[in-house]
Structure formats: C-alpha cells, structure tokens
C-alpha positions as CSV (number, residue, x, y, z in Angstrom):
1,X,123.4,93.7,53.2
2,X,121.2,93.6,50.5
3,X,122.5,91.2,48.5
4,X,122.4,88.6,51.5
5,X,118.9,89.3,52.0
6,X,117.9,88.3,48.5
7,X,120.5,85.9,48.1
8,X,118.1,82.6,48.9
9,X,115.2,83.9,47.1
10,X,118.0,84.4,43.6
11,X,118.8,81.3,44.6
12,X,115.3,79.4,44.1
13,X,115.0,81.5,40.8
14,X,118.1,80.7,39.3
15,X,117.3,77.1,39.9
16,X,113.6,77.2,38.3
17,X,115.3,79.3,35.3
18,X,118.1,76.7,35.2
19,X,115.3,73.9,35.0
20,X,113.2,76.0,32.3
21,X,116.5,76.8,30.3
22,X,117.2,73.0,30.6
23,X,113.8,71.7,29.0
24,X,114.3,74.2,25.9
25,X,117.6,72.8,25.9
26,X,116.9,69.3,25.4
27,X,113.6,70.0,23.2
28,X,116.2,72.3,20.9
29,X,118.0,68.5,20.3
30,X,115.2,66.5,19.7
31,X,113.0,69.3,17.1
32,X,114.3,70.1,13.7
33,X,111.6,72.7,12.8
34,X,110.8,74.9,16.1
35,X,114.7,73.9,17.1
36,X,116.1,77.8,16.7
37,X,113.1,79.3,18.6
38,X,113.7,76.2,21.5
39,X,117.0,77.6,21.2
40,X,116.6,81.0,21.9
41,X,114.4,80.5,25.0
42,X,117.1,78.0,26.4
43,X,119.7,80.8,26.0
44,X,117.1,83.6,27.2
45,X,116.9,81.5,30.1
46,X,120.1,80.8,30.7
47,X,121.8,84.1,30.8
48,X,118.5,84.8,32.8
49,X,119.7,81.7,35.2
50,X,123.1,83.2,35.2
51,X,122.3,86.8,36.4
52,X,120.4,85.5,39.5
53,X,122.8,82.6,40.0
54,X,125.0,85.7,40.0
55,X,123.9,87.5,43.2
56,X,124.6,84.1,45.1
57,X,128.1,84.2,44.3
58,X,128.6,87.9,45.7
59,X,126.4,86.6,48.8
60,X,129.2,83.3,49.5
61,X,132.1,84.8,47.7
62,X,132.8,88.7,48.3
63,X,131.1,90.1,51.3
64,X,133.0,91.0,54.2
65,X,134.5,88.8,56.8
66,X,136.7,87.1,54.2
67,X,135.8,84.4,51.3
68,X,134.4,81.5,51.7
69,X,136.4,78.3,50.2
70,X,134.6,75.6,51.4
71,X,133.9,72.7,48.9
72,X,130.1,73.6,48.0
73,X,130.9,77.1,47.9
74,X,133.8,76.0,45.2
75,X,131.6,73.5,43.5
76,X,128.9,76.3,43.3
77,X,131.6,79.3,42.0
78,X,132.7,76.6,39.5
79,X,129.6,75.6,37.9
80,X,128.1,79.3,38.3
81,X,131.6,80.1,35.7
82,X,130.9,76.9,33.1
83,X,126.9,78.3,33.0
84,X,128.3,81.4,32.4
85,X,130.5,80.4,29.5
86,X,127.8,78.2,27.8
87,X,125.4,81.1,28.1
88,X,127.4,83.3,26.5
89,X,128.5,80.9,23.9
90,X,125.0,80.0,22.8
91,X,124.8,83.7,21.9
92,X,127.3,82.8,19.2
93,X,126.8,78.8,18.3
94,X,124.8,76.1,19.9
95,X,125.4,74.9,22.9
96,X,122.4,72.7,23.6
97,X,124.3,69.4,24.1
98,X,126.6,70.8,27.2
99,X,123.7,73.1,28.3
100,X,121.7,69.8,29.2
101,X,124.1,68.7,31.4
102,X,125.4,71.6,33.2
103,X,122.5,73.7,33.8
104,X,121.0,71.0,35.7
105,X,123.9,70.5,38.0
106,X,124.3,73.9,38.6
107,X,120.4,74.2,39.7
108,X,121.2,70.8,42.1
109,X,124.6,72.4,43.1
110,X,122.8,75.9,44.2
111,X,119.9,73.4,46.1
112,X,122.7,71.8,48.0
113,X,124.2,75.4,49.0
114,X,120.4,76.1,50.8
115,X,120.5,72.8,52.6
116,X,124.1,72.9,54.2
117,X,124.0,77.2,54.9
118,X,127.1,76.3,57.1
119,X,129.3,75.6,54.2
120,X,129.5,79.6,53.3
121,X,129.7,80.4,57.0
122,X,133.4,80.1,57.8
123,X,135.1,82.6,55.6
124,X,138.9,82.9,54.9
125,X,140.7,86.7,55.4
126,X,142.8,86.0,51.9
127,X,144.7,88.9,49.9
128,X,143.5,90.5,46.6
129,X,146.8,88.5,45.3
130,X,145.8,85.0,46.4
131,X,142.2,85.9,45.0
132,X,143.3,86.2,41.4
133,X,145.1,83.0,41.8
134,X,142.0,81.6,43.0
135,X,139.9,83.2,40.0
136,X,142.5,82.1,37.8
137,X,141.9,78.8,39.3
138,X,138.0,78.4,39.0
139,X,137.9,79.7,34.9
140,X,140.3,77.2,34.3
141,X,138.6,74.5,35.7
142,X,135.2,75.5,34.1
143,X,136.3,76.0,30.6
144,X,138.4,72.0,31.0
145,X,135.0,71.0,32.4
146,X,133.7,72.7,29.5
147,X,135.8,70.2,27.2
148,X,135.2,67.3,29.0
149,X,132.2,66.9,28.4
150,X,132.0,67.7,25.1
151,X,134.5,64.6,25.2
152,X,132.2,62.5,26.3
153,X,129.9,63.1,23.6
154,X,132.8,62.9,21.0
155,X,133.3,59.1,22.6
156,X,129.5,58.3,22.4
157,X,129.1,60.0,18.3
158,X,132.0,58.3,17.3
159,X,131.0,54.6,18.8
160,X,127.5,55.0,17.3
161,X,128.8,56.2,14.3
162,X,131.1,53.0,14.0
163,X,128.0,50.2,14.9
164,X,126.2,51.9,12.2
165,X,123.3,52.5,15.1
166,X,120.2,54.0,14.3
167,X,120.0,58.1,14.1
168,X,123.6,57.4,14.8
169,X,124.4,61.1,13.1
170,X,124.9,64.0,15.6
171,X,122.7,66.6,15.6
172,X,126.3,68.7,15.3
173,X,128.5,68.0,13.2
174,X,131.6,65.8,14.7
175,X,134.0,68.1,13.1
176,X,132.3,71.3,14.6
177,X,132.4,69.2,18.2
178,X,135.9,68.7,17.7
179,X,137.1,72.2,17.1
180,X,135.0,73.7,20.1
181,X,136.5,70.8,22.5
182,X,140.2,72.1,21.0
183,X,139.1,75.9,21.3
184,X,138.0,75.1,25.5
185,X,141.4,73.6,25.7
186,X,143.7,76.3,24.8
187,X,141.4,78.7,26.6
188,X,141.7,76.4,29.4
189,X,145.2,75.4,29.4
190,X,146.5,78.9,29.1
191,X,144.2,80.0,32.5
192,X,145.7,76.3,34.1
193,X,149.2,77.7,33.4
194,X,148.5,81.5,34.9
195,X,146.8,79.8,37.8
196,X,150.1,77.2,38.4
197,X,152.5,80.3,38.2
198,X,150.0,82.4,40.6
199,X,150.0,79.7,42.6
200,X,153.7,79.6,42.9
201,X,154.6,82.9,42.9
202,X,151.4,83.9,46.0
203,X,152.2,80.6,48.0
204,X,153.2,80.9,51.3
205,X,153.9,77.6,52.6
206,X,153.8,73.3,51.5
207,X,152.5,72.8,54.6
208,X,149.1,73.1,54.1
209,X,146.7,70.2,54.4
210,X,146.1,68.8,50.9
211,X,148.4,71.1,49.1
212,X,151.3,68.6,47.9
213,X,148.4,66.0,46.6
214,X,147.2,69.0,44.8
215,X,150.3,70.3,43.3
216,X,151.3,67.1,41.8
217,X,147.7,66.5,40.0
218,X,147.5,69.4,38.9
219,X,150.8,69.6,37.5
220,X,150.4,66.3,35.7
221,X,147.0,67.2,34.7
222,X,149.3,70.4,32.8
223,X,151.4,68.0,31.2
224,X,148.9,65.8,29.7
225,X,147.0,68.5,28.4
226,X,150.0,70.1,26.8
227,X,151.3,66.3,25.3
228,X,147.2,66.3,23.9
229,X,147.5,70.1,22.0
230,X,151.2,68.8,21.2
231,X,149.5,65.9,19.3
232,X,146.9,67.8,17.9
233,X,148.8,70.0,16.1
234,X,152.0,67.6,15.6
235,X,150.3,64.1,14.4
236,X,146.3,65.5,13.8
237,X,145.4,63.4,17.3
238,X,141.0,64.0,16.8
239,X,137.9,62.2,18.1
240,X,138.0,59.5,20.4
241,X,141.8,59.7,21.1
242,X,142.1,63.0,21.8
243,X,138.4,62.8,24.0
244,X,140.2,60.3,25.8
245,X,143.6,62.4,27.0
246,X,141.0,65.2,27.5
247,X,138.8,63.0,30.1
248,X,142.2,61.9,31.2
249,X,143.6,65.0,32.2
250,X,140.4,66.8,33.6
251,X,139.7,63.8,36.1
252,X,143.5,64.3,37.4
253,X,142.5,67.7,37.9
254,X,139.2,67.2,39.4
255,X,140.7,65.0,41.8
256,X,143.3,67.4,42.3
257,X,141.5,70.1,43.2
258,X,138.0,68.7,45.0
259,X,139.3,65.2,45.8
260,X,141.8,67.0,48.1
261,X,139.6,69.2,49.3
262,X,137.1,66.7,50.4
263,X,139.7,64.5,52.1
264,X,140.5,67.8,54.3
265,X,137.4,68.9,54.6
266,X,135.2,65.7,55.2
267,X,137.1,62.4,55.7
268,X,139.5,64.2,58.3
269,X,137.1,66.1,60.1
270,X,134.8,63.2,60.3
C-alpha cells in the first residue's frame, strides 16, 4: 500500500512541522507587534502538521487486516483529533496557548509510534458499528482534553491575578478563556453521551478485561461534567471552580479509558 510506504517518512514530517508550528506558537505569546504574522505561520503549520499526521492514522487505523487499538496507537488517534481541532480553531480565534502544549505531544506521541512499530501490528477484525462507537469515543476525549487544559491555565491566570504577580494579565482575556473551556464542554459532553449509548447499545459482553473499570469512570466522569454545565448555567459556577470539576472529570476519564487499557495491556502482560 501506498499509504504504508510513506507512512514513516509523514511521520518525521508531521513531527518537524509540529515542532516549527510549536515555536510560532509560543513566539505568537510572547510578541505583541509581529504576534498575528507568528500566528499565522503556527496555524499554516499546524494544519500542515495535521495533513501528514493524517496519513499515519490511515497507516495504523484503517488498512486491512482489522484496526489497531493498542494504547500508542489510541494515544496517537487521540492527540492526532485534539491537533486537529486546535488547527482548525486557530483559523477562527487564537489558539496559541493550547497549541503549545499539544502540538508538542503529538510530535513525541508520533516519535514513540516509530520506536515501538509492534504496537500497530496486532489489529482487531471490529464492525463498522463498534467503529463509530470508537470514533465517537476518541472526539470526545480530544475536545474534554481540549478543556482541560485550557483549565489549567484558567487555575494559573486566576492565582496570578490574585498575588498581584508581575505581567499577571493574560495575554487572553479570562472571560474569552472561559467561554471556549464551556464551548469544548458541551461539544464534548454531547460526543461522551453518544459514545456511552454506542457503547451500550454495540456491546457484546462485561466480560472483557478492563471493561467494568471503564464503564464506571466513564460514567462518573458523565455525571460530573453534567453537575459542572448544571452549575454553570444554574449558580454562574466560572474560573477556578469550574477549572477544577473540569480537571476533575477529565482525569476520571483519562484513567478510565488509558489507565485501563494500560493495566491490560502492560502491567498484566508483563
């Protein structure tokens, strides 16, 4: 197959581009005026990134002989979806502060998928059914990602804001940080919910290693992100608080999803 072939070589470029798009990225924070020309070449290079990061995913995910779950694979599909969101979104707002911190990981995550090969070699024969489910599964997780970390930088703006530290003001606006982190969680929770009842409806047996542990996280992951929208809109929950349920509920989810998996897949095997 084609696509195999060049698969290694897209794999090294959408980690340089990922690097590049990175630098522009952070210089785009630190400049105030060459910051929207920085910008644009950190979103050129990402959706650049994103394209050849692209062909990998078709090499791992889609050919024949099945699809190939393991937890690098995963971790790879999953970041390859969060670049792909904040690529797109800096086409629209800036995105500079997230773009930082995933593009990097993504470039390390597609490294790691060239030193352990054998990850993507043992593929599952799954239906076109349990595939949405799994889709379903990997957008939801990116765009919560998505909101976690801006979380983290609604924590760190509002502590510095309160010690009156030096340059303590955001280079965005807390208010505009807060409606994006709200906006990922909506998008987010309602992809959650259609991957839950997927789930449900396309499952086949509890017996599978991993899968009770899951369940259960996940599900109270649901419930603390509905409680958080339910105080958003009920009692005006904002800032640190509602950073704080958000971080709450995306590390139950995390550890849901690839905590489980790497009990299976490494501390049992091992």
């Amino acid at each position: 197959m084609i696509i195999a072939s060049l698969a290694p070589w897209a794999t090294l470029v959408a980690s340089l581009l990922y690097g590049g798009a990175t630098y522009f990225a952070h210089r785009g924070l630190n400049q105030t005026q060459e910051a929207p020309a920085t910008s644009r070449l950190a979103t050129t290079l990402g959706l650049l990134a994103v394209l050849a990061h692209g062909l990998t995913v078709g090499d791992k995910l889609l050919l024949s002989g099945g699809m190939s779950l393991g937890i690098i694979t995963m971790l790879g599909l999953t970041a390859f979806a969060m670049s792909l969101l904040i690529a797109l979104n800096q086409l629209r707002r800036p995105m500079n502060h997230v773009a930082q911190v995933v593009f990097p990981s993504t470039a390390m995550i597609l490294i790691l998928t060239l030193v352990f090969p054998q990850d993507a070699g043992i593929r599952v024969d799954i239906s076109q059914a349990l595939m949405l489910h799994i889709v379903l599964s990997v957008l939801a997780y990116s765009l919560l990602a998505v909101a976690a970390l801006q979380a983290v930088y609604l924590i760190w703006f509002d502590r510095r804001l309160k010690q009156n530290l030096p340059r303590a003001i955001p280079f965005i606006p807390i208010q505009t940080l807060d409606v994006f982190l709200f906006e990922s969680l909506w998008i987010g929770l309602s992809a959650l919910t259609l991957a839950i009842a997927t789930g449900f409806v396309f499952l086949d047996s509890l017996e599978v290693p991993g899968l009770i542990h899951h369940t259960i996280l996940t599900g109270l992951a649901w419930c603390i992100f509905v409680v958080l929208l339910i105080g958003r809109y009920r009692l005006g929950w904002r800032g640190s608080l509602a950073a704080t349920w958000t971080l709450t509920g995306f590390l139950l989810l995390a550890l849901g999803y690839f905590g489980s998996k790497f009990v299976v897949e490494v501390v049992l095997r091992s």
